[in-house]
N, C-alpha and C positions, 0 to 999 in steps of 0.2 A: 356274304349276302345269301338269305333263303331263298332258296325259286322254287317254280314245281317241278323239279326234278329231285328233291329232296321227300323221300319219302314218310320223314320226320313230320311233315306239315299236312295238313287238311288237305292246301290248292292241288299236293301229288295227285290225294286220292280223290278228289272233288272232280278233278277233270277226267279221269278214268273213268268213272262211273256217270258224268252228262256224256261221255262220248260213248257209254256202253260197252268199254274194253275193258270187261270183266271176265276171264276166263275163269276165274276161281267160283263164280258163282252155277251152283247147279241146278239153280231156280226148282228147287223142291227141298224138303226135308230127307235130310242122308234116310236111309234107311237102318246102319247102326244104330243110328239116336233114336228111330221109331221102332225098334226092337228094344234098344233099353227104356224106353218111358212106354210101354206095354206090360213092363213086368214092375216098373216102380209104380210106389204107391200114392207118388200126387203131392201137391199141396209143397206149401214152403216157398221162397221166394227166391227168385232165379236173372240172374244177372248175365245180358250177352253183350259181351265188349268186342267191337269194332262191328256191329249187327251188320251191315251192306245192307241187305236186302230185306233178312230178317224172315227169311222162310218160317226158320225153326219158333220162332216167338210164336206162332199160331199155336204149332202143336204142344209147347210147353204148356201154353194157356189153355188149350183142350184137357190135360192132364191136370187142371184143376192151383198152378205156379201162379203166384204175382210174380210179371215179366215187366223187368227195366231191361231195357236195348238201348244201348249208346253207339252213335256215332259222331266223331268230329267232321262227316264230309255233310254239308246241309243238302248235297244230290242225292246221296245214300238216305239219309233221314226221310226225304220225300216219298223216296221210291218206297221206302217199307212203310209209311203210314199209307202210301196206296195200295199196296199188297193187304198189309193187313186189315185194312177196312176199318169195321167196328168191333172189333174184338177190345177187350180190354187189355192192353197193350202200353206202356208209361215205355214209349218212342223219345228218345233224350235227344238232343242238337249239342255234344259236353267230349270234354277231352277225360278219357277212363283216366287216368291217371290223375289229375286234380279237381273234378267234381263231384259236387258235395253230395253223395248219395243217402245221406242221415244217420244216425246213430242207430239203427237197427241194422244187423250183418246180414248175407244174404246165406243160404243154402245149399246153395248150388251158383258155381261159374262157369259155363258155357264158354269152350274155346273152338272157333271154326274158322283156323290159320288167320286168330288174330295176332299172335304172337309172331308169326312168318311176314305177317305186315310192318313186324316191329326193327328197326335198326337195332343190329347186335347190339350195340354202346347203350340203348333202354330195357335192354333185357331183366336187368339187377333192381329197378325201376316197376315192373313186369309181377317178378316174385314177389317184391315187398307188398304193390300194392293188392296182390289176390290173397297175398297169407291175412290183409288188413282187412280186406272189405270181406273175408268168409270166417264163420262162426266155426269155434272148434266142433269139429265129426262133421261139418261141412265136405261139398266132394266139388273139386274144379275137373271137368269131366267133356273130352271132347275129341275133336281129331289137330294132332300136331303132326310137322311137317320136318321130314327127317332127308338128308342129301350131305356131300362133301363140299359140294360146289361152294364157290365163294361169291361175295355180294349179295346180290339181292336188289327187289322182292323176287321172289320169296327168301326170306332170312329161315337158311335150314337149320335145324338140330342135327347135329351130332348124335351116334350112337351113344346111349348111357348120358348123355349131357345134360338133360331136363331132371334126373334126378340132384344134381350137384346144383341147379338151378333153381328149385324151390326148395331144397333143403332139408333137413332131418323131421321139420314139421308135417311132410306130408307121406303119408302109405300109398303105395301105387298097388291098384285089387283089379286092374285090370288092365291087358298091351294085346291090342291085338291086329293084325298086319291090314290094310282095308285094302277089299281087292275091287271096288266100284267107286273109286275117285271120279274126279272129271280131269279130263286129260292132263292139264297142266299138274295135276299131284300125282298121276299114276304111279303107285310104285312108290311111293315117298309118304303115302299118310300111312300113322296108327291111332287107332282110337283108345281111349287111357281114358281110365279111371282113378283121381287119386281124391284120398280120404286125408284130409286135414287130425291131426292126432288130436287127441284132449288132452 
């Protein structure tokens, strides 16, 4: 039987976030990701799977991005269509993993410990579906979440693990160690860059 204690399910993350025990959230856009969308050049269409809050959808959409945000918790969905107001923002209520985003790939995949959300056993799950839903010379580009620790959430990577994890298709053009986490990741985020090959 599934409960909310199954991190697998909506109800886990659904009640987390109406009770507000959101430690991961650092109710702003990182600053990594406002240093690299300062020096990119905009435009293209950009996909943020397990959005929560959805800080960053604003600032993508300032940078000129069509932004789809998904989440499967409808308390997370709320809360970023109230954060983000009226920005043009395509805010989803959808499971990443089987919703039908259309036949046009995205650009860019936004990852902000959604993957650390994810039970190890969907990980395989995880790669297929970002090598699917991104266009070749696409980049899935974001902060992951690295420790030895066992269980979870957070579901940590392993050192070198996330290479062996999306596969020979993708180029990593950037790793770099982040020293302004919010507490609960001190120490454990890098921000990566990786380019889908052609």
């Amino acid at each position: 039987m599934i409960t909310s204690d199954d991190p697998a399910t909506s109800e886990f993350w659904n009640n987390r976030i109406s009770e507000r025990r959101m430690p991961w959230d650092a109710g702003t856009t990182p600053p990594l990701l406002e240093r690299y969308l300062a020096k990119d050049k905009g435009g293209g269409r950009v996909l943020i799977p397990g959005c929560g809050t959805a800080y960053e959808a604003f600032s993508f959409s300032q940078k000129g991005y069509d932004v789809v945000a998904i989440d499967f918790s409808p308390a997370a969905v709320e809360m970023a269509n109230a954060q983000i107001g009226d920005v043009l923002v395509e805010v989803v209520l959808g499971d990443f993993f089987s919703y039908d985003f259309g036949e046009q790939p995205f650009d860019l995949i936004y990852e902000r410990a959604f993957l650390a959300s994810v039970p190890r056993k969907m990980w395989n799950g995880y790669a297929a579906r970002v090598s699917e839903l991104l266009r070749q010379g696409g980049k899935l580009l974001g902060f992951f979440v690295y420790g030895e620790e066992q269980g979870g959430p957070p579901f940590c990577l392993k050192e070198n693990e996330l290479p062996s994890l999306i596969g020979d298709s993708f180029e990593r053009i950037a790793y770099v160690h982040v020293r302004d986490s919010v507490p609960v990741f001190a120490g454990r985020e890098r921000w990566e860059v990786w380019e889908r090959r052609e």
